[in-house]
C-alpha positions in Angstrom: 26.2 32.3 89.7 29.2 34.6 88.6 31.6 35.5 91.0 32.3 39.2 92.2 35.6 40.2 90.7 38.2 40.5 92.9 40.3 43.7 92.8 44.1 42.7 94.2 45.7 46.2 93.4 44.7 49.3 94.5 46.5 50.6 90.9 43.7 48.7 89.1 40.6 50.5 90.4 38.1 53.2 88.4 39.9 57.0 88.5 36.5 57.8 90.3 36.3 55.2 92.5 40.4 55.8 93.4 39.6 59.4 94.0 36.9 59.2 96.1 38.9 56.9 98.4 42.2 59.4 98.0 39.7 62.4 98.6 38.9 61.1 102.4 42.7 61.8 103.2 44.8 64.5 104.8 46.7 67.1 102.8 50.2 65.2 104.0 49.5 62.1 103.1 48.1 63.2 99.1 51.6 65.0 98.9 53.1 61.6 99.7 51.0 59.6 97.2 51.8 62.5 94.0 55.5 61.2 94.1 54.3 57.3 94.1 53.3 57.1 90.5 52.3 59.8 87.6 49.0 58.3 87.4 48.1 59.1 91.6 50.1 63.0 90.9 47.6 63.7 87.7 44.6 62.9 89.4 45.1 64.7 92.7 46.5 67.8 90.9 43.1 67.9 88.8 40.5 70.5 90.0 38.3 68.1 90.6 39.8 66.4 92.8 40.8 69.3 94.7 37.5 70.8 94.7 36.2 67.1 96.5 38.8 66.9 98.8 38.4 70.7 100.1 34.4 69.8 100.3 35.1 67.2 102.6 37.6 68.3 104.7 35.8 71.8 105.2 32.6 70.1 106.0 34.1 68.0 108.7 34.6 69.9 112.3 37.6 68.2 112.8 39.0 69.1 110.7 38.6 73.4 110.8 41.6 76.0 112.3 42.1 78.8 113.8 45.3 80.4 112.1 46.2 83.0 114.4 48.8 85.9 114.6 51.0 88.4 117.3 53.7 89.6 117.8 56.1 86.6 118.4 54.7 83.8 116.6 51.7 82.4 114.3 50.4 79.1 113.9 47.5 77.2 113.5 45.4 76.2 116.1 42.6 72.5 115.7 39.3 74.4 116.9 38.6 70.7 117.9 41.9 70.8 120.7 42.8 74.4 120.8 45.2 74.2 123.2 47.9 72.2 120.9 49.5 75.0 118.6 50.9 73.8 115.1 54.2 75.8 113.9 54.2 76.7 110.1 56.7 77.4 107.3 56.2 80.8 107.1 56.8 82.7 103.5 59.9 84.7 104.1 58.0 87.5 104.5 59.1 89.4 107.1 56.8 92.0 109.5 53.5 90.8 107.3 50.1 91.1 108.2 47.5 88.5 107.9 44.7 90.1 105.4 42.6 86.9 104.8 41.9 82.8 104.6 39.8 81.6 102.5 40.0 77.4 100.8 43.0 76.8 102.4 44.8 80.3 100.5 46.1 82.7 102.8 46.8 86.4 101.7 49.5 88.5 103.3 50.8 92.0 103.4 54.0 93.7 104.5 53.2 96.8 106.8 54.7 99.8 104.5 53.0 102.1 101.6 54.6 99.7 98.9 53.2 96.5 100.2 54.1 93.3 99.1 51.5 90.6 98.6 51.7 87.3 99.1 49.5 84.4 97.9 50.2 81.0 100.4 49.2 77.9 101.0 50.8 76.8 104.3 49.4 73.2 103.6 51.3 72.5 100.6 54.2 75.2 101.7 53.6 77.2 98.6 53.5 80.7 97.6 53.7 83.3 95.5 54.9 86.9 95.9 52.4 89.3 93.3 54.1 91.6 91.0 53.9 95.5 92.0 51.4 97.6 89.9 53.4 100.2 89.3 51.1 102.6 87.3 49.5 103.8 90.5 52.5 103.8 92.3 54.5 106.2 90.5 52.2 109.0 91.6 54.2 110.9 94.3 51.4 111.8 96.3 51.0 109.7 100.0 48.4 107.9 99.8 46.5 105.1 102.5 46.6 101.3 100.6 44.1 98.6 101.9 44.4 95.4 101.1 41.8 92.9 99.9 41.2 89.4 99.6 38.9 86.7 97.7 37.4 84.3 95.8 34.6 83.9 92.3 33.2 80.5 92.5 32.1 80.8 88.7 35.5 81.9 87.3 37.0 79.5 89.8 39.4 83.2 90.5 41.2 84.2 93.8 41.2 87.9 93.7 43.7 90.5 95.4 41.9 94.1 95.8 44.5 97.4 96.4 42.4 100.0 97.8 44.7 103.5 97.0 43.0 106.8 98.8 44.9 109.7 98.0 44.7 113.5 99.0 44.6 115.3 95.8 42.9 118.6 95.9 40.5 116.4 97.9 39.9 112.7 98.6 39.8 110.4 95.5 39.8 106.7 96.0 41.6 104.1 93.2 40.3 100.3 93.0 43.2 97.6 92.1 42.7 93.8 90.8 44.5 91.3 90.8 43.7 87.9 89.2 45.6 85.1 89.6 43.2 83.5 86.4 44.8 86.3 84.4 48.1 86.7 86.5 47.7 90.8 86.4 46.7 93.7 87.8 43.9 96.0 86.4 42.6 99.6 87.3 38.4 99.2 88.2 36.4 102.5 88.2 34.5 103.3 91.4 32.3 106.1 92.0 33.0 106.2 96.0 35.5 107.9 97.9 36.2 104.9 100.6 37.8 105.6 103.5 38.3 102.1 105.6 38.5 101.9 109.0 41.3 99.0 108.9 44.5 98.2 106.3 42.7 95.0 105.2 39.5 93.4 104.5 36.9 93.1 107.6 34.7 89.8 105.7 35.7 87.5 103.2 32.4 85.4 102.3 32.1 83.6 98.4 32.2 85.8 95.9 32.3 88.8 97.6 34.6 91.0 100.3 33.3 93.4 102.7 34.7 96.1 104.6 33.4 99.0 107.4 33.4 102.4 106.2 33.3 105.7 108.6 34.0 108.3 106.3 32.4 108.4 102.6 33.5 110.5 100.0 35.6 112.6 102.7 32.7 112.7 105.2 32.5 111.7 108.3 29.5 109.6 108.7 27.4 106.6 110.5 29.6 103.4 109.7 28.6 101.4 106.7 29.6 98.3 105.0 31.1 98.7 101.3 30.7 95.5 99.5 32.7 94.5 96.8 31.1 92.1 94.3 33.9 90.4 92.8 32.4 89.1 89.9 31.1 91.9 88.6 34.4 93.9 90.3 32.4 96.8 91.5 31.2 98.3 95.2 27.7 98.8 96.5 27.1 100.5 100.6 25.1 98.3 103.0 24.0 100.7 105.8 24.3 98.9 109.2 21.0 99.1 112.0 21.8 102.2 114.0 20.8 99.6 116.9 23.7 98.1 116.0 26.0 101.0 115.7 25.4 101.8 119.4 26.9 98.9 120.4 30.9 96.9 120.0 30.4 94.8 116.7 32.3 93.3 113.9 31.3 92.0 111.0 31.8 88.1 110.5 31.4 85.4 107.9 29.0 83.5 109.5 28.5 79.6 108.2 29.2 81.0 104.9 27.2 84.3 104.9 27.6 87.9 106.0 26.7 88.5 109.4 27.1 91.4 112.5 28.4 89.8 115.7 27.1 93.0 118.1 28.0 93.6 121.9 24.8 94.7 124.1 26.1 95.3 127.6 25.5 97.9 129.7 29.0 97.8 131.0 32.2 97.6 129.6 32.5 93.9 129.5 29.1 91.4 130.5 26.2 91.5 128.5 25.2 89.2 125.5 26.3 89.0 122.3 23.8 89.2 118.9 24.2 87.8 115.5 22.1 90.3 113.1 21.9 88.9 109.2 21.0 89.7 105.7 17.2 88.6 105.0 14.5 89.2 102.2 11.5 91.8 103.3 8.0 91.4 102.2 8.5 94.3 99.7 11.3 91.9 98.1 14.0 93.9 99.3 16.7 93.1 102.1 16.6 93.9 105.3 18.9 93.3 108.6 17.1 90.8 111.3 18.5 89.6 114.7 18.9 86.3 114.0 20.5 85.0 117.0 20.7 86.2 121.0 23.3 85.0 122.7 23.7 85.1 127.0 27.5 85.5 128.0 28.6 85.1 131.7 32.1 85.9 131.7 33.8 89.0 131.3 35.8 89.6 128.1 37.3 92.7 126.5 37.8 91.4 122.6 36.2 89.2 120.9 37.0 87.5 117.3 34.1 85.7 115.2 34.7 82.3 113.0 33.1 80.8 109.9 32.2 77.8 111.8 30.0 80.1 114.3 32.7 79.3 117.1 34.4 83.2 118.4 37.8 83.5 120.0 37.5 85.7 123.0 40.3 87.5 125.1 39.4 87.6 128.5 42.5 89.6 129.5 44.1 89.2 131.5 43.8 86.0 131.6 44.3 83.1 128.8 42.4 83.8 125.5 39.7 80.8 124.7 37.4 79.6 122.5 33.8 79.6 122.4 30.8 77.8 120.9 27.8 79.9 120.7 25.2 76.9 120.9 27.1 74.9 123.0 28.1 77.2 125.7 31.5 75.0 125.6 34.8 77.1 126.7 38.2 75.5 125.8 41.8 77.2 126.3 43.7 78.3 123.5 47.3 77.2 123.5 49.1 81.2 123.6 48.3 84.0 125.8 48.7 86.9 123.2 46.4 87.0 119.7 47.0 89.9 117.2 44.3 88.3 114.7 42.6 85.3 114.0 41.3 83.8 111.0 39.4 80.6 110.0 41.0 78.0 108.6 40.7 74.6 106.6 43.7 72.6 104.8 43.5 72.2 100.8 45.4 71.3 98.2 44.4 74.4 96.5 46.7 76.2 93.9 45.7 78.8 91.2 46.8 79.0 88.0 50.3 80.5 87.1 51.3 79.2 90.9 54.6 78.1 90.6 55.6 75.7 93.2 59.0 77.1 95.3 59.6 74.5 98.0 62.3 73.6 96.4 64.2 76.6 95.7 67.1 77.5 97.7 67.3 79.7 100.7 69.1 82.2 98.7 66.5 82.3 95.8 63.9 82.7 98.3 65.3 85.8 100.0 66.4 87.4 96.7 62.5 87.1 95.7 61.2 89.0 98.6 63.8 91.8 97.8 
């Protein structure tokens, strides 16, 4: 009978079998590992492997975040212990605005008609400040930007969208793209005039962005959602349920689809909260459905909803927490004031044309935010 072979060195195993060990650890400890040899930093900078690490990690509770924002500090928060807060490196970005998370990438924005955009991923402490397209920017007229943010699984592309509406004669709306595949930006033709209720991106699910419209083609009307399909780089209106409309609601990513997280109450704060979602009709065509009904016994005035199904709740005045729908469980979150929250899961995700800056100097840093 042969004997099993015995395998001494970790160095000597299968590149599959070595990265499916490697891909069951923490962002950290892989950045440790890169420098211990150049066979360990090929394989976990190869999209592979960065593809089954983010898998794993992002389909394990434990290992999901809140990265939240005010007014005198951000962090990230383990939806699993809430109350300890995790301080980041933030970009040197000053006065930015959180417009979206999505595979560990976060996009930012600076508050001011020529916004900078930042691409960063806090987990690695990289990013990369996008070059102004200046076509559109040279017009002298004032104009409102929105700012957009995503990801195309099939061209493996995170996407940047400016949204320009300008007064000219009347209202006329201008689409932007940027993608970091193609590291530039790119005029797309819409036939809309979309006027957005907020300066960036309500939803972010896969392969497309979604925001809530009030005013459509420089009408006041019933809110809608404009969706923005960013694979084929053009937007389509989803009406929302006027039953909906009558009531508080935002629009969530919910477990990885488009959802409406509505606010029934007769009074300003108790009622129940219902999760209203995208289904086929019998005639083949899509219709909304009440999914979910959810009973809520507390009092709350805001109310934030998370990819894992969780929502963040401010019960002012008193300390904001976190709540599981199913479970009914309420935990504390660690800060009393939250500007924004956002759902998020480490990765060793980078884009092509990313080029690392951790080790540039302080001075180099500041000069590129200039």
């Amino acid at each position: 009978m042969k004997k099993a072979r015995q395998i001494s060195d970790i160095s000597s195993l299968a590149e599959e079998i070595l990265g499916d060990i490697f891909s069951r650890l923490p962002v950290k400890t892989l950045l440790r590992l890169k420098v211990v040899c150049t066979r360990w930093c090929t394989l976990i900078s190869t999209p592979w492997f960065i593809s089954a690490q983010l898998n794993r990690f992002s389909s394990d509770p434990e290992n999901h975040y809140i990265l939240f924002q005010n007014l005198s500090r951000n962090g990230l928060i383990r939806i699993r212990n809430p109350g300890c807060l995790i301080k980041l490196n933030e970009p040197c970005m000053s006065k930015y605005t959180v417009v979206g998370s999505f595979n560990g990438l976060v996009c930012l924005t600076t508050n001011c008609f020529r916004k900078l955009i930042c691409l960063w991923n806090p987990s690695i402490n990289q990013f990369k400040i996008l070059p102004m397209h200046n076509l559109n920017l040279k017009r002298k007229h004032k104009c409102n930007v929105r700012v957009g943010f995503g990801y195309e699984q099939n061209s493996d592309d995170y996407k940047v969208m400016r949204i320009l509406n300008y007064e000219i004669g009347g209202p006329a709306t201008i689409v932007e793209v940027y993608s970091t595949k193609l590291e530039c930006w790119r005029d797309v033709k819409t036939n809309h005039c979309l006027n957005m209720t907020s300066g960036s991106c309500d939803v972010i699910v896969e392969g497309f962005t979604y925001w809530l419209i009030r005013n459509l083609n420089g009408v006041p009307r019933k809110p809608v959602l404009a969706s923005f399909d960013l694979k084929r780089e053009r937007f389509s209106l989803i009406p929302v349920p006027e039953v909906v409309t009558s009531q508080h609601f935002r629009a969530m990513n919910y477990h990885g689809s488009l959802a409406l997280l509505a606010h029934s109450s007769h009074n300003e704060f108790k009622g129940s909260l219902d999760v209203w979602m995208i289904v086929g009709g019998s005639s083949g065509e899509e219709v909304w459905q009440k999914k979910f009904t959810f009973g809520m016994d507390f009092e709350f005035s805001r109310h934030w909803g998370l990819t894992s199904g969780d929502i963040v709740v401010k019960n002012a005045p008193n300390m904001p927490f976190l709540f599981n729908l199913r479970t009914k469980q309420l935990r504390i979150i660690g800060t009393r004031s939250i500007h924004s929250v956002f759902y998020y899961t480490e990765s060793l995700v980078s884009v092509k044309g990313f080029k690392p800056v951790t080790n540039q100097s302080k001075e180099k840093r500041k000069a590129s935010c200039l």
